[in-house]
C-alpha positions in Angstrom: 34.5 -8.1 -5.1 31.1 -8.1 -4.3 29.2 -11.4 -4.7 26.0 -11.8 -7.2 24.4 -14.5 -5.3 23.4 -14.9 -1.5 21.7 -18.2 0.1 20.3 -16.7 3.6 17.9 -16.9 6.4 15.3 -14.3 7.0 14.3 -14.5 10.7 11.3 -11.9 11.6 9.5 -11.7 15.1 6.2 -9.0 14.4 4.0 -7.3 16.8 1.0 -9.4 16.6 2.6 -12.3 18.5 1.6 -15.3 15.6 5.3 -16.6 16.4 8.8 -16.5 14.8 9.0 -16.1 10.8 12.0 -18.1 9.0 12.5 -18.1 5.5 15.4 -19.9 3.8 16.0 -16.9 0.7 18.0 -17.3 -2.3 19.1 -13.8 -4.0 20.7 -14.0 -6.8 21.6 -10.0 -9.1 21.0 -10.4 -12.7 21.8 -7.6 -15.2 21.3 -4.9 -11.9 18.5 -6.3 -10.5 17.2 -8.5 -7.6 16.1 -11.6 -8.3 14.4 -14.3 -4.9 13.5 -17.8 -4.1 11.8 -18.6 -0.9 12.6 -22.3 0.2 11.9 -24.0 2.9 9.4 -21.1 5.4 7.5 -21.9 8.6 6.2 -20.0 11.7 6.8 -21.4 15.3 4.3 -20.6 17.2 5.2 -19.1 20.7 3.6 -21.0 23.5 1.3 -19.5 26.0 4.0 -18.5 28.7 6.1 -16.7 26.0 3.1 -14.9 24.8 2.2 -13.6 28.3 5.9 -12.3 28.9 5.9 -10.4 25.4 2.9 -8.9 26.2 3.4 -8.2 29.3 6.6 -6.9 28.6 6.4 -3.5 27.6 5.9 -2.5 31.7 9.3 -4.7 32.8 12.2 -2.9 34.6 15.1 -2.4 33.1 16.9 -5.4 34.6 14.0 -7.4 33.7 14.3 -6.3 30.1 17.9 -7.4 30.0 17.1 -10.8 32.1 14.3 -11.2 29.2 17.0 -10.3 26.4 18.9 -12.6 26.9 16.3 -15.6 27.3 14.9 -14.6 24.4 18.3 -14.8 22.7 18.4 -18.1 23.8 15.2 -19.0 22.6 15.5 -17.6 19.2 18.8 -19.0 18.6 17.2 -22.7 19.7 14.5 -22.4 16.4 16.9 -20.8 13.9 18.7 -23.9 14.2 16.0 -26.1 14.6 15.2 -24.6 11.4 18.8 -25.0 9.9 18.8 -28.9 11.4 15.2 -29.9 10.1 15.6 -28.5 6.8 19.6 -29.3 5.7 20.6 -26.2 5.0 24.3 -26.0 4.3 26.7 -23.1 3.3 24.9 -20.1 4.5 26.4 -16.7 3.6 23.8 -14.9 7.2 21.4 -15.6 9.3 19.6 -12.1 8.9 17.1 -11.7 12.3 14.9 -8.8 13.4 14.5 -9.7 16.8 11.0 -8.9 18.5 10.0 -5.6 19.3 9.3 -4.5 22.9 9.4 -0.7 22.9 9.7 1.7 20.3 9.9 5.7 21.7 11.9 7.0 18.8 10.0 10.5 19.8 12.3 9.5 23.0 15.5 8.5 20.8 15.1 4.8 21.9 13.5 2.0 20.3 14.4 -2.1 21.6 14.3 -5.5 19.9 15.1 -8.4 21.7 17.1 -11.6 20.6 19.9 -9.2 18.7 22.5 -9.9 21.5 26.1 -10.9 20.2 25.8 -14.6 21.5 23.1 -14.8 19.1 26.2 -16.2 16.7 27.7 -18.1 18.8 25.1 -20.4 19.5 23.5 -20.5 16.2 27.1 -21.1 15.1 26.1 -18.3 12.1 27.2 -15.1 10.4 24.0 -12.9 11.8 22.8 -9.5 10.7 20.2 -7.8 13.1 19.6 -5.1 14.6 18.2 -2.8 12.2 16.3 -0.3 14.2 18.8 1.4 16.5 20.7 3.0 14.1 18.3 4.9 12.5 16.3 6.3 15.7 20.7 7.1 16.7 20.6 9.4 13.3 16.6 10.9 14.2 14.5 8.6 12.4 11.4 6.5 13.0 13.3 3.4 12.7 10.1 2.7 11.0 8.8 0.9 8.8 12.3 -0.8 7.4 10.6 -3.1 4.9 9.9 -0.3 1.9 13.3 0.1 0.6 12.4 -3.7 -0.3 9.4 -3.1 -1.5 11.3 -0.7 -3.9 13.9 -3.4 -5.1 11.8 -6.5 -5.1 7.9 -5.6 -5.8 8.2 -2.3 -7.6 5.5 -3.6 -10.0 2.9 -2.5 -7.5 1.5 0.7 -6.6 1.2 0.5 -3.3 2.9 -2.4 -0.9 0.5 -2.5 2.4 1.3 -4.8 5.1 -1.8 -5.9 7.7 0.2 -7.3 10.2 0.4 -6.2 14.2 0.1 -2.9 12.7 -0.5 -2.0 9.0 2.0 0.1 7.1 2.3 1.3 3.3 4.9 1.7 1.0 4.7 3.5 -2.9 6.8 5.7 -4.7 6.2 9.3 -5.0 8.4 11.7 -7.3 10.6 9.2 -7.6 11.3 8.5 -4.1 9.8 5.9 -1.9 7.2 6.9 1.2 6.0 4.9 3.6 4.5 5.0 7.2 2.5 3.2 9.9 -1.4 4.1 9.5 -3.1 2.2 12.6 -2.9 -0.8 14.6 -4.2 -4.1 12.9 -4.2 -7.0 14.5 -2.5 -6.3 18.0 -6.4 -4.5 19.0 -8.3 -7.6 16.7 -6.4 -10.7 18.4 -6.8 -9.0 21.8 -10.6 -8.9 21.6 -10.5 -12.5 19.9 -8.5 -13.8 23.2 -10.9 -12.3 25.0 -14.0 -15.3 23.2 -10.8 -17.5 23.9 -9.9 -17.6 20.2 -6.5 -16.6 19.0 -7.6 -14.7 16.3 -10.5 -13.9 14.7 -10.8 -16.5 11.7 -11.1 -14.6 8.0 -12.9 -11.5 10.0 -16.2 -14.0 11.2 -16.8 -12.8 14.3 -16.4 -9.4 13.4 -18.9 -9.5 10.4 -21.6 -10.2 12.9 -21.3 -6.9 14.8 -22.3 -3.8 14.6 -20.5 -0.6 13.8 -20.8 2.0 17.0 -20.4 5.4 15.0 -19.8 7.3 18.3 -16.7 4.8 18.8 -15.6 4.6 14.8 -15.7 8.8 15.2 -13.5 9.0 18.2 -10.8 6.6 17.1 -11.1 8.5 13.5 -10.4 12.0 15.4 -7.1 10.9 16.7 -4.3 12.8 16.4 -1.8 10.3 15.2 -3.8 10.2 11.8 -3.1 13.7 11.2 0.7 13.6 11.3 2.7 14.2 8.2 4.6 11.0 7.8 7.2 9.9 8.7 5.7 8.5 12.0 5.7 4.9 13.5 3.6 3.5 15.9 4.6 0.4 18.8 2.5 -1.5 21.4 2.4 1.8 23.7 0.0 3.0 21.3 -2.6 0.4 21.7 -2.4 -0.2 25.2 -2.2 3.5 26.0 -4.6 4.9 23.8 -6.5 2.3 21.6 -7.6 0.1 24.2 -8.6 2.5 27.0 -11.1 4.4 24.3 -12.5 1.1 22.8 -13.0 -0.2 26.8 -15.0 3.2 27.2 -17.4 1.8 25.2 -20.3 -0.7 26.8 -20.7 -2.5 23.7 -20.4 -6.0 22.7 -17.0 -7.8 21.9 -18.6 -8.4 18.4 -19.6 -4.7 17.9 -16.2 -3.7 18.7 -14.1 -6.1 16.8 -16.7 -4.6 13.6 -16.3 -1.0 14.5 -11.9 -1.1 15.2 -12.2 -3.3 11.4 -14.0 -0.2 9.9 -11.5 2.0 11.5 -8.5 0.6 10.0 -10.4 0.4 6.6 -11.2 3.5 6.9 -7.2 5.2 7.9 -5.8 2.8 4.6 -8.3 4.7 2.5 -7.4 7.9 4.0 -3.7 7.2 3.7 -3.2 6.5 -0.2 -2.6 10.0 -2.0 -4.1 8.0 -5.3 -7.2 6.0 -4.3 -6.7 4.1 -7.8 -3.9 1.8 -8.9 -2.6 -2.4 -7.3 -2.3 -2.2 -3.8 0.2 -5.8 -2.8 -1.7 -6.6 0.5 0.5 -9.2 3.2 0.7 -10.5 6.2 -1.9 -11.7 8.4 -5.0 -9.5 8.1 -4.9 -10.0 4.5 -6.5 -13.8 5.8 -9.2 -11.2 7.4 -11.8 -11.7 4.4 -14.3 -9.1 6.3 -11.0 -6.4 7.0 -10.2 -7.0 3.0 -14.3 -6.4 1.8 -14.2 -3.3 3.8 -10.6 -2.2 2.3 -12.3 -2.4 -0.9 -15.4 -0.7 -0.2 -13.4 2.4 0.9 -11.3 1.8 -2.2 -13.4 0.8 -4.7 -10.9 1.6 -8.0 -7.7 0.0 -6.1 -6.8 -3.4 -7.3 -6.3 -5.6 -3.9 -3.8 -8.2 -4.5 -3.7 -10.8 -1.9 -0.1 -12.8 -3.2 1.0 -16.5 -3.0 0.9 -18.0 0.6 5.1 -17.9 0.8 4.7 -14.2 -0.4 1.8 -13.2 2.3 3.1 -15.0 5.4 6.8 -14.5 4.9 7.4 -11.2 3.3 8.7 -9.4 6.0 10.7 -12.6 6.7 12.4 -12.1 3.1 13.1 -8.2 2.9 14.9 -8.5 6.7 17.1 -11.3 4.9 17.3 -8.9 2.2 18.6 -5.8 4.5 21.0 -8.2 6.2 22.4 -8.7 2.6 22.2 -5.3 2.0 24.5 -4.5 5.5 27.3 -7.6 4.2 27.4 -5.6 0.9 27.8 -2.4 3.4 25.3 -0.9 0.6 22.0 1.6 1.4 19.1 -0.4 3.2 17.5 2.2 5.2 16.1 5.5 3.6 15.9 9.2 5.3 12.8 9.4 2.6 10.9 6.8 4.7 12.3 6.9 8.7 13.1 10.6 8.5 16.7 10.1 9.9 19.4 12.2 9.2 20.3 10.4 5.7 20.7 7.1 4.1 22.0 4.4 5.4 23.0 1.1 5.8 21.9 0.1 9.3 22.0 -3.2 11.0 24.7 -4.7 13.6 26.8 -8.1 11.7 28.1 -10.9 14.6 30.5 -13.5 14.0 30.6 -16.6 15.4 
């Protein structure tokens, strides 16, 4: 018999290298539907060794990757029960972890996250659920985004769900089944001109407020041909360093004038994405802190209703809908859609270890 109530940890690693999510989740199902909590949350920051490797990473050897697998495995399994010790947590039903992203080629029927090894359980001495992804790209599909079938059970009050994280991605329902898709990259192209002032990020979008907007630049990134796909389509690191970055670079213009001009871009791709310009669009993760990104959101969407959420909500909402899939895998229940990755059929994807 299937249980109505799940106490859980949410574990999430994203692309724009701000550290490891936790989120300590209560679900609880009440007359059919989902009910949350979010507990005790906090991001570890990665320190500057770990952020070179993960960057860096994407160009490793084989044997490299599975020497930096199983560090990482290591390393993740040290904070998740760093986490568990610091904050008391007792009788978990899962541990439910995405791992970090290094490549994702589902075009090339591969995509990895690191930190889902089986050991994983073992030393975290924890029922875990991870390993979303393979699965899906196994059965054709994006293995991208993951988070909307969430979105569906847990903020279907919204329009549109949009996340501004490493990339940005949208989620809405449309004849009664949910879409959703990558649109750009977000913040893995605005932290990496941030680093280069020596900043970590650009704070609430100042630095790129100053600038100006190089039209030539804006047009060229505008004309690529990702943006005229038909979703699904996902997009990964290869992206930005293959294609983003080398047509920015082209460019002799100031840091300042690019950090402006790659802001109006994704502003403008959001805009261009929606089917209905008009509606409440939830807005999370970190660019929604990016006050200039948001202003320009808005000017492209003037009859949307931006929602920028509580702080638990905005920082750890990926956090909660991987704990959510990892409940969804225990319950051997749906928590990946063919509507959304584009694989074969529904499914319920994700890899359970026990310790």
């Amino acid at each position: 018999m299937k249980k109505d109530y799940y106490n859980v940890i949410g574990v999430m690693s994203g692309t724009s290298l701000d550290g490891v999510d936790l989120a300590h989740i209560q679900f609880e199902i009440k007359n059919d539907k989902w009910a949350f909590e979010i507990l005790e949350c906090e991001t570890i920051s990665y320190d500057s060794s770990w952020i070179s490797t993960l960057k860096t990473a994407v160009d490793y050897t084989e044997n490299q990757l599975e020497e930096l697998n199983k560090n990482y495995t290591q390393l993740l399994a040290s904070i998740i029960v760093q986490f568990i010790n610091k904050h008391d947590i007792q009788d978990l039903d899962s541990v439910c972890s995405h791992g970090h992203t290094i490549l994702h080629q589902p075009q090339n029927g591969f995509t990895l996250q690191i930190g889902n090894l089986p050991e994983i359980a073992k030393l975290t001495q924890q029922k875990v659920v991870c390993d979303f992804r393979i699965q899906d790209v196994q059965l054709g599909g994006q293995g991208a985004p993951l988070v909307p079938i969430g979105d569906g059970i847990l903020f279907s009050e919204y329009d549109y769900c949009m996340n501004l994280g490493g990339f940005s991605n949208v989620s809405f329902e449309e004849n009664k089944t949910r879409i959703a898709f990558d649109i750009s990259a977000v913040n893995t192209v605005l932290n990496f001109y941030a680093n280069q002032l020596a900043m970590d990020y650009d704070d609430k979008g100042q630095i790129s407020r100053t600038g100006n907007c190089s039209i030539d630049l804006l047009n060229e990134l505008n004309a690529l041909d990702f943006y005229q796909k038909k979703h699904p389509k996902s997009l990964g690191f290869e992206f930005v360093k293959k294609i983003i970055l080398p047509i920015i670079e082209r460019y002799p213009i100031s840091i300042e004038d690019k950090l402006h001009t790659y802001t109006e871009h994704i502003a403008v791709q959001i805009a261009l994405a929606l089917p209905n310009k008009k509606g409440s669009m939830l807005t999370t993760g970190g660019g929604a802190y990016n006050n200039f990104l948001i202003e320009r959101i808005q000017f492209h969407l003037p009859e949307m209703h931006v929602i920028i959420p509580s702080k638990k909500i905005l920082e750890f909402k990926e956090a909660l809908i991987f704990a959510l899939l990892g409940v969804l895998k225990i319950r051997g229940e749906i928590n990946a859609l063919q509507s959304v990755t584009g694989a074969k059929h529904d499914h319920s994807s994700g890899i359970i270890y026990n310790y």
